[in-house]
PyMOL Python script that loads the backbone (N, CA, C, O; Angstrom):
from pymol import cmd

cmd.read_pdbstr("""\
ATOM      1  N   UNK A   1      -8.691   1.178 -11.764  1.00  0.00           N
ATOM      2  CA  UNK A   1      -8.065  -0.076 -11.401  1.00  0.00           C
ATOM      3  C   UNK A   1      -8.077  -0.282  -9.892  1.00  0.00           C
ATOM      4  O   UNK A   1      -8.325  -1.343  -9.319  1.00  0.00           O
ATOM      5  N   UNK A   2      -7.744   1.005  -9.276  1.00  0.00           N
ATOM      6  CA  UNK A   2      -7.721   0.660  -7.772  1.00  0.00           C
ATOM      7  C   UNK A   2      -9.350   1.051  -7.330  1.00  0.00           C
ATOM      8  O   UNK A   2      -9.810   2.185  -7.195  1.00  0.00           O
ATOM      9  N   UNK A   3      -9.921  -0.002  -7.187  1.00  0.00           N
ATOM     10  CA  UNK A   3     -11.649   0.221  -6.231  1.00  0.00           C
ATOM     11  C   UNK A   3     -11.640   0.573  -5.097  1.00  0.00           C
ATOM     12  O   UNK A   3     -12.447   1.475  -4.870  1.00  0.00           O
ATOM     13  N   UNK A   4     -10.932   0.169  -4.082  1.00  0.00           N
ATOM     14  CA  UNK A   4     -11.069   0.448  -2.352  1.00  0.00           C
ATOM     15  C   UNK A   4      -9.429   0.369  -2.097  1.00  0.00           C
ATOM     16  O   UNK A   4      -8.483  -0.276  -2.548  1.00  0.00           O
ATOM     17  N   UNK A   5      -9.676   1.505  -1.013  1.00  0.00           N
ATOM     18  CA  UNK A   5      -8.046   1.148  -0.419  1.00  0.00           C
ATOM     19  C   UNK A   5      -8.694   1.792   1.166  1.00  0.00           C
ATOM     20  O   UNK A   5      -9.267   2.849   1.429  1.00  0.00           O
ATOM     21  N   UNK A   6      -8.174   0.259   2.273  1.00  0.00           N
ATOM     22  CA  UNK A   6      -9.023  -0.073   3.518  1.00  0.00           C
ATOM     23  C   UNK A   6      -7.612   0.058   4.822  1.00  0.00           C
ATOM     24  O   UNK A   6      -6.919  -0.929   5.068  1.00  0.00           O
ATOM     25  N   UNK A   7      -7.407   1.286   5.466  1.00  0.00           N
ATOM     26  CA  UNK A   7      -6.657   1.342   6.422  1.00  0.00           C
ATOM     27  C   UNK A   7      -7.280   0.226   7.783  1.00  0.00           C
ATOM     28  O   UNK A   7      -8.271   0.553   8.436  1.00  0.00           O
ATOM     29  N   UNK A   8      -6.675  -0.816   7.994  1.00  0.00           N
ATOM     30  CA  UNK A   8      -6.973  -1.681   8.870  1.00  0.00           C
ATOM     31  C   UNK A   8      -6.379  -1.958  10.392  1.00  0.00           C
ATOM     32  O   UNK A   8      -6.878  -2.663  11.269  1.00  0.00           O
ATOM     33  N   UNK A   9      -5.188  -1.203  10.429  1.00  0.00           N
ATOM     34  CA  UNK A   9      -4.547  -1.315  11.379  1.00  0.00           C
ATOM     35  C   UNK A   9      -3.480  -0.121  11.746  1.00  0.00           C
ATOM     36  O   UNK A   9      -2.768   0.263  10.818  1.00  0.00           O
ATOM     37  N   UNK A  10      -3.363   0.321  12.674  1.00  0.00           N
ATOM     38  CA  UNK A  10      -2.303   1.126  12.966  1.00  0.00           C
ATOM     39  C   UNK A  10      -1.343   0.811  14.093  1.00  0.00           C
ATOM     40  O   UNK A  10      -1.873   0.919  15.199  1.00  0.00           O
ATOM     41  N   UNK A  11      -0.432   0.553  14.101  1.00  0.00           N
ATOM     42  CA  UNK A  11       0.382   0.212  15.650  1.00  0.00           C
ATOM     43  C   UNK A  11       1.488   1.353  15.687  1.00  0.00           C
ATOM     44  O   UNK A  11       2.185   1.896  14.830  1.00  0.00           O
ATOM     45  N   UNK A  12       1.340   1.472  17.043  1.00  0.00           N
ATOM     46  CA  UNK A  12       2.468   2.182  17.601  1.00  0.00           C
ATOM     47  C   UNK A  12       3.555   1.530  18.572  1.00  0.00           C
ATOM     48  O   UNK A  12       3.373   0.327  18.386  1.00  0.00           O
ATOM     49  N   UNK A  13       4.002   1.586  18.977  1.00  0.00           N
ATOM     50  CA  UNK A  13       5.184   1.076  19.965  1.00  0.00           C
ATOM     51  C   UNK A  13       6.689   0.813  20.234  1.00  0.00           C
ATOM     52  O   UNK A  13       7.225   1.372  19.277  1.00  0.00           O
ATOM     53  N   UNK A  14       7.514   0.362  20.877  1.00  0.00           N
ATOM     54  CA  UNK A  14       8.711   0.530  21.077  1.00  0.00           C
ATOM     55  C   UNK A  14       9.580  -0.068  19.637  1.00  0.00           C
ATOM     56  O   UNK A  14      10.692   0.293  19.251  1.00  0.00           O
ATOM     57  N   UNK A  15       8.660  -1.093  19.016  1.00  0.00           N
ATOM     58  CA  UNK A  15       9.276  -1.884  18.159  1.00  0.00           C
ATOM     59  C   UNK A  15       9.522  -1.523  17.185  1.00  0.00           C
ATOM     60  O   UNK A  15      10.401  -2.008  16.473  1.00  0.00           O
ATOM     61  N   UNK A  16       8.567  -0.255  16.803  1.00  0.00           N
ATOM     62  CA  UNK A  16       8.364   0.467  15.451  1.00  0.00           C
ATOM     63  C   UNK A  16       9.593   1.850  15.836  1.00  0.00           C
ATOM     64  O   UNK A  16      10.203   2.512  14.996  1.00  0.00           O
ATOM     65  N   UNK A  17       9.665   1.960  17.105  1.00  0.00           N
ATOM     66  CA  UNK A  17      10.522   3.546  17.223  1.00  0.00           C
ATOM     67  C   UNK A  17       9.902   4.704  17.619  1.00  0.00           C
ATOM     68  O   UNK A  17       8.739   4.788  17.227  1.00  0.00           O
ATOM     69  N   UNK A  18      10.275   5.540  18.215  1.00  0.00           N
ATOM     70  CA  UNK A  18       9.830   6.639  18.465  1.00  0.00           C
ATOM     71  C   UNK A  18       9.668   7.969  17.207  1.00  0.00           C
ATOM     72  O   UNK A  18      10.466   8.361  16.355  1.00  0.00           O
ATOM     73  N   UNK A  19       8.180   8.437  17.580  1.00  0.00           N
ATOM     74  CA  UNK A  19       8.068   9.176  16.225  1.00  0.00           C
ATOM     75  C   UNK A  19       7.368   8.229  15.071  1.00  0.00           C
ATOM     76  O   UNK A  19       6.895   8.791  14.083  1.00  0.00           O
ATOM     77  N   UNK A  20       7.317   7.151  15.161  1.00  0.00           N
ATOM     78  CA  UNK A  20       7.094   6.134  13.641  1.00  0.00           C
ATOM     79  C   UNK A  20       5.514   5.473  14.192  1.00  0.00           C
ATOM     80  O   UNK A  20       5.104   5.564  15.349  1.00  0.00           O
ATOM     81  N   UNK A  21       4.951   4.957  13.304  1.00  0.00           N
ATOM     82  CA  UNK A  21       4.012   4.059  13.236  1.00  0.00           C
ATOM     83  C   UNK A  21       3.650   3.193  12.308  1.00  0.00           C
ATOM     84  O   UNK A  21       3.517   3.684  11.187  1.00  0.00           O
ATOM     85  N   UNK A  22       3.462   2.133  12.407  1.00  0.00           N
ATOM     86  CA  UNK A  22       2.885   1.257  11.178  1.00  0.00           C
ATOM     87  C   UNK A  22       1.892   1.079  11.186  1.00  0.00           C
ATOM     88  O   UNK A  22       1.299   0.674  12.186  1.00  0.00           O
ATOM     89  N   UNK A  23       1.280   1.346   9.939  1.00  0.00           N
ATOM     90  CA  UNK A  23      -0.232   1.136   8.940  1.00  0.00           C
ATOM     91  C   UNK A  23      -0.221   0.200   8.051  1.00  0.00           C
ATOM     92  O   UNK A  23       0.692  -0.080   7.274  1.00  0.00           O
ATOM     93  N   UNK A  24      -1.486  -0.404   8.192  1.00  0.00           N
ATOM     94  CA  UNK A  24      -1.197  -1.344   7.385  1.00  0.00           C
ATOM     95  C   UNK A  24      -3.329  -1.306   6.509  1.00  0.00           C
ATOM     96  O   UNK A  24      -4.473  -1.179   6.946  1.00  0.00           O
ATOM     97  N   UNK A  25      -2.633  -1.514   5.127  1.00  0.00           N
ATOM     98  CA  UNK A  25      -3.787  -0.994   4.600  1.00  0.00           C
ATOM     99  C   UNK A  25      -3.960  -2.276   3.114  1.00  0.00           C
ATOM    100  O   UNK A  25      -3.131  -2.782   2.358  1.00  0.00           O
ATOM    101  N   UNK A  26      -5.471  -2.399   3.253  1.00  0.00           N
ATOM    102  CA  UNK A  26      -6.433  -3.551   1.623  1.00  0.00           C
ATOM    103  C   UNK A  26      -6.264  -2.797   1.024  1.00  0.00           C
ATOM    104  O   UNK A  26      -6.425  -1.644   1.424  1.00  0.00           O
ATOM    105  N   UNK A  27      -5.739  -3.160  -0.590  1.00  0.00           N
ATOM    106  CA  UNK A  27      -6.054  -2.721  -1.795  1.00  0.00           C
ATOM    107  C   UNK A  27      -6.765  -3.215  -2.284  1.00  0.00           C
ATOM    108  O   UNK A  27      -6.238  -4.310  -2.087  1.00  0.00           O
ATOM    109  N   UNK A  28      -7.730  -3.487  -2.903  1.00  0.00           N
ATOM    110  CA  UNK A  28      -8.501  -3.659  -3.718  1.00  0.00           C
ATOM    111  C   UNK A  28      -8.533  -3.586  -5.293  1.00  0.00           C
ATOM    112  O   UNK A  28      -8.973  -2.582  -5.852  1.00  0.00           O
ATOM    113  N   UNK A  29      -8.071  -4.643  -5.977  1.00  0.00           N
ATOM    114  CA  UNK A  29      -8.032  -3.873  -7.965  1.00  0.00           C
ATOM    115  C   UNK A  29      -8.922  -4.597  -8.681  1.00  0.00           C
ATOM    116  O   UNK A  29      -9.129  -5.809  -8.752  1.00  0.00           O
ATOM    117  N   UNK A  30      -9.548  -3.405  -9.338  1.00  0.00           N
ATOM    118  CA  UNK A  30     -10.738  -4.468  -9.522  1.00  0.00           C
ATOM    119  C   UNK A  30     -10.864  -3.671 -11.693  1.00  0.00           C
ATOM    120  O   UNK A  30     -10.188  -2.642 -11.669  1.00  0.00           O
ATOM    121  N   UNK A  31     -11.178  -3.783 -12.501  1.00  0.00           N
ATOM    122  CA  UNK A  31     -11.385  -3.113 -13.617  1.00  0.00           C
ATOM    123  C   UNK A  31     -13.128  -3.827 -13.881  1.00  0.00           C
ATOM    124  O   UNK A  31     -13.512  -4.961 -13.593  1.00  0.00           O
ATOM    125  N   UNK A  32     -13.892  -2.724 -14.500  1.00  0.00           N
ATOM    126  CA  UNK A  32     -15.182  -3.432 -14.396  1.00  0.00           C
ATOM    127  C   UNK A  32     -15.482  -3.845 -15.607  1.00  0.00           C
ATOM    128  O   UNK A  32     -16.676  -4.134 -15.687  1.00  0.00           O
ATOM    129  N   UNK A  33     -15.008  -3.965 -16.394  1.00  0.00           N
ATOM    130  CA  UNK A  33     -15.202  -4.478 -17.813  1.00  0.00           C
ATOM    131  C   UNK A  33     -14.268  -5.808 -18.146  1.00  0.00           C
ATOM    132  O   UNK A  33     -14.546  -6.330 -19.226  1.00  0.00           O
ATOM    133  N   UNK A  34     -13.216  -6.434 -17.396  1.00  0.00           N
ATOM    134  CA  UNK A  34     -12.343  -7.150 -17.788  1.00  0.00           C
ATOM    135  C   UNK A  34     -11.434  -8.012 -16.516  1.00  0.00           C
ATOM    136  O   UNK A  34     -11.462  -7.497 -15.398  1.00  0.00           O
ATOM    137  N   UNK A  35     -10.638  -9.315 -16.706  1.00  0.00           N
ATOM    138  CA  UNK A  35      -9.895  -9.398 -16.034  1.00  0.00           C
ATOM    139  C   UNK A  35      -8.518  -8.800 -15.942  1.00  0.00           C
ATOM    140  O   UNK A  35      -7.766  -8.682 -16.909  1.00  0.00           O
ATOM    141  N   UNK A  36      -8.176  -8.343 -14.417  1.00  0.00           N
ATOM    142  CA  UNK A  36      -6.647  -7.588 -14.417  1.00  0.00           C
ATOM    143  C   UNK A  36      -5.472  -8.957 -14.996  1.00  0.00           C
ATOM    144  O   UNK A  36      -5.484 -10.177 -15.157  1.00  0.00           O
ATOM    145  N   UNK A  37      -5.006  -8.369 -15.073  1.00  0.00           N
ATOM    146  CA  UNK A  37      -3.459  -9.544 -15.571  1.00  0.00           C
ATOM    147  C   UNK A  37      -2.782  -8.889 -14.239  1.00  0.00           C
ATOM    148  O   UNK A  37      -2.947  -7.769 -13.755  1.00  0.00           O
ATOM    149  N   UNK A  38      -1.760 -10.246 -13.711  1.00  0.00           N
ATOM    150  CA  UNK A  38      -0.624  -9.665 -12.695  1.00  0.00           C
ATOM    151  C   UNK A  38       0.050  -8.992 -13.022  1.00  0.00           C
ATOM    152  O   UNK A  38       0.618  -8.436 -12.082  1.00  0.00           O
ATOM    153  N   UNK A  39       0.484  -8.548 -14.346  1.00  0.00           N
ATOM    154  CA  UNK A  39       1.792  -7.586 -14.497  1.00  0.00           C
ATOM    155  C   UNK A  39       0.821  -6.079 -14.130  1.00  0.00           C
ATOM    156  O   UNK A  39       1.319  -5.103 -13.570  1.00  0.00           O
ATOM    157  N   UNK A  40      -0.270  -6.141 -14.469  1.00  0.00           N
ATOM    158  CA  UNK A  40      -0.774  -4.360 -14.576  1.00  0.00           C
ATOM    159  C   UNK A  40      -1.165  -4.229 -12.760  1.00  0.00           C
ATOM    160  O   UNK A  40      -1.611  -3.193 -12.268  1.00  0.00           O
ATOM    161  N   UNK A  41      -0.865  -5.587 -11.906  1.00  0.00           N
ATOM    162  CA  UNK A  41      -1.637  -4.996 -10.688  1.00  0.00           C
ATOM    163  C   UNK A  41       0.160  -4.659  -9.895  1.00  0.00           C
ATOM    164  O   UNK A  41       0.650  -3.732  -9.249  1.00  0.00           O
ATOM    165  N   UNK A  42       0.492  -5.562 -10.245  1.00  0.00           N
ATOM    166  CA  UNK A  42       2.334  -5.148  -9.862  1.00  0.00           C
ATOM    167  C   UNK A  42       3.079  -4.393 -10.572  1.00  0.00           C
ATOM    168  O   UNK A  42       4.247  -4.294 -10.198  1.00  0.00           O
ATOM    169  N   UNK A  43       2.647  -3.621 -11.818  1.00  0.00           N
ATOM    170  CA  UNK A  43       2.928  -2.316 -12.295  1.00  0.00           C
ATOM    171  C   UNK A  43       2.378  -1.120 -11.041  1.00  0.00           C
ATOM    172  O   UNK A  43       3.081  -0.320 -10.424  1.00  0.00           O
ATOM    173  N   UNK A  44       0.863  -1.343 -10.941  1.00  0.00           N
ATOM    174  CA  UNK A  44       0.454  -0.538 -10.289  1.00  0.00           C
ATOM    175  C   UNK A  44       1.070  -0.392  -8.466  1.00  0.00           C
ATOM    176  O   UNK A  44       1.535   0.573  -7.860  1.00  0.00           O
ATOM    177  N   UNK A  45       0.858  -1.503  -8.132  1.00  0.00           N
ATOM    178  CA  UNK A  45       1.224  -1.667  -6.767  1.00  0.00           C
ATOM    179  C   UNK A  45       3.194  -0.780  -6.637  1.00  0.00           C
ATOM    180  O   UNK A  45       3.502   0.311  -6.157  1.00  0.00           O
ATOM    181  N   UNK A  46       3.826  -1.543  -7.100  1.00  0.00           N
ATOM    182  CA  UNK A  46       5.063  -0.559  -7.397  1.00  0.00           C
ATOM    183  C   UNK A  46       4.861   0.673  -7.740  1.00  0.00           C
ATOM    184  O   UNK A  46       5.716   1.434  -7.286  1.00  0.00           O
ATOM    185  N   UNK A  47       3.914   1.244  -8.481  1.00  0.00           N
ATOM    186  CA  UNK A  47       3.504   2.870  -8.592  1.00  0.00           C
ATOM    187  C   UNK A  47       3.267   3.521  -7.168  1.00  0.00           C
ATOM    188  O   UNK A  47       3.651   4.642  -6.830  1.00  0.00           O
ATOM    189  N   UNK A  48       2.525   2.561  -6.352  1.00  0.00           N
ATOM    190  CA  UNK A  48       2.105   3.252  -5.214  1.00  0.00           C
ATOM    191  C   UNK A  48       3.142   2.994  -4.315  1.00  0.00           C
ATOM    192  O   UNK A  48       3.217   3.713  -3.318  1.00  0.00           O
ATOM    193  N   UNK A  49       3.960   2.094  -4.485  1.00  0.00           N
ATOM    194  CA  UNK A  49       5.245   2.103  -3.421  1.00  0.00           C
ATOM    195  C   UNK A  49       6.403   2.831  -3.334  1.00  0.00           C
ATOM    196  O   UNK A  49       7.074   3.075  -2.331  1.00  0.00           O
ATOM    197  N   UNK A  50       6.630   3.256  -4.827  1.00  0.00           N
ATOM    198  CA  UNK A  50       7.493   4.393  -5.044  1.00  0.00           C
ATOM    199  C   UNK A  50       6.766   5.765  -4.061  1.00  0.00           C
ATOM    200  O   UNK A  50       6.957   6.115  -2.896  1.00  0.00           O
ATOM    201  N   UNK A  51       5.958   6.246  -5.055  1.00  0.00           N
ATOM    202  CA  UNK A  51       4.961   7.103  -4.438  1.00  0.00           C
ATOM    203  C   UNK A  51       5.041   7.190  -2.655  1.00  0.00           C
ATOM    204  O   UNK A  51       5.750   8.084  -2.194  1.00  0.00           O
ATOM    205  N   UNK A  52       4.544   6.555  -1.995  1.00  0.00           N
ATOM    206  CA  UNK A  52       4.541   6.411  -0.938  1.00  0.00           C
ATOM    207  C   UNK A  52       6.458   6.898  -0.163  1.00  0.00           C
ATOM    208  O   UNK A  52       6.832   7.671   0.719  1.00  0.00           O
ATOM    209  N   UNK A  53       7.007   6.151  -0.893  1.00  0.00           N
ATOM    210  CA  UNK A  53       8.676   6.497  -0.461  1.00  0.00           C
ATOM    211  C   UNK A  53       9.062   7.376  -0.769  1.00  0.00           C
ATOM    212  O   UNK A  53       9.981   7.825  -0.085  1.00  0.00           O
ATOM    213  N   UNK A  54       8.604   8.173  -1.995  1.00  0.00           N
ATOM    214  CA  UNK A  54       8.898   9.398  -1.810  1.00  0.00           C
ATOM    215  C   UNK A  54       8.085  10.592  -1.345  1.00  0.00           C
ATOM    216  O   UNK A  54       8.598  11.711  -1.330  1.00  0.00           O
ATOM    217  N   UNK A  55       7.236  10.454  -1.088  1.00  0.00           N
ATOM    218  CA  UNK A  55       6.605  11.034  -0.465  1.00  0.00           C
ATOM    219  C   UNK A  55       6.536  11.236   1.131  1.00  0.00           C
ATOM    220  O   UNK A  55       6.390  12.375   1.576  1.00  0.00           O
ATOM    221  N   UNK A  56       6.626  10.290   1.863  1.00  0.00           N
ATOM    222  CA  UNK A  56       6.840  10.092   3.005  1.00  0.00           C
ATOM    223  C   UNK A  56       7.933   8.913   3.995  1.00  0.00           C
ATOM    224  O   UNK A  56       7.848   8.332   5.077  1.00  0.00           O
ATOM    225  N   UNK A  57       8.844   9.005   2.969  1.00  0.00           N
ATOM    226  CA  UNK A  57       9.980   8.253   3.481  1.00  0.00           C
ATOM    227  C   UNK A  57       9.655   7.269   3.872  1.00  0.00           C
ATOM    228  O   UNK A  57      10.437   6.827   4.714  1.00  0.00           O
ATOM    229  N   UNK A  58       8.453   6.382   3.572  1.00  0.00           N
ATOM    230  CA  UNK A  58       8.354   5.285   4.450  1.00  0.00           C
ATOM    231  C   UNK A  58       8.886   3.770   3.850  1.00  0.00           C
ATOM    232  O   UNK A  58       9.101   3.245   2.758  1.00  0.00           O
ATOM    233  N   UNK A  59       8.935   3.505   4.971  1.00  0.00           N
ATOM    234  CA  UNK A  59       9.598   2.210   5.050  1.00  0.00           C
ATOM    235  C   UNK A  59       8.467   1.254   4.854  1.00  0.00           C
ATOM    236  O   UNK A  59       7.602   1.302   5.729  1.00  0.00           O
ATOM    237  N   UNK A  60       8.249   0.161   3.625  1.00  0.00           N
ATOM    238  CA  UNK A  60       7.615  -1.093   3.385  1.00  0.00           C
ATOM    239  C   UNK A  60       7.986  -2.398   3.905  1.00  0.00           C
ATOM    240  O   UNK A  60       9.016  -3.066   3.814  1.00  0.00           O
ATOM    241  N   UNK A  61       6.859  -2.580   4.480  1.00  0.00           N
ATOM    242  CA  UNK A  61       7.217  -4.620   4.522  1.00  0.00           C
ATOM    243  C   UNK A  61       6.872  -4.896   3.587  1.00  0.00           C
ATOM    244  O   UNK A  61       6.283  -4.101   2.854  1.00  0.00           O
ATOM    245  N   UNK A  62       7.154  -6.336   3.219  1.00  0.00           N
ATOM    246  CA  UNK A  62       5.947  -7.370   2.794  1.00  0.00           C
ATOM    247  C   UNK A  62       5.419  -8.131   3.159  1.00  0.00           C
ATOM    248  O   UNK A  62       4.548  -8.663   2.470  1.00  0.00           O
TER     249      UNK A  62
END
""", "prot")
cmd.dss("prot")
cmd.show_as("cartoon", "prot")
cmd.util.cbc("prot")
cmd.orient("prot")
């Protein structure tokens, strides 16, 4: 489901805090046989946001 995932940006600076940085990264969902429905790409996307928070405490925008 997930095809590419594209780190595009990284910032550092006073705004983000010392110690911290923001990344900001393309997902890509692609299935090659079918169209995705929104619930299975925002099932998934919430999989990786949990994931991500617990894993590395990080803090999400949107």
């Amino acid at each position: 489901m997930i095809k590419k995932v594209t780190l595009f940006d990284v910032f550092k600076g006073k705004q983000i805090g010392g110690g911290y940085k923001s990344l900001a990264y393309s997902v890509v969902f692609q299935a090659e046989d079918r169209t995705l429905i929104d619930q299975e790409v925002e099932n998934t996307y919430k999989k990786i946001r949990e994931k991500l928070i617990a894993k590395f405490n990080a803090k999400i925008r949107e």
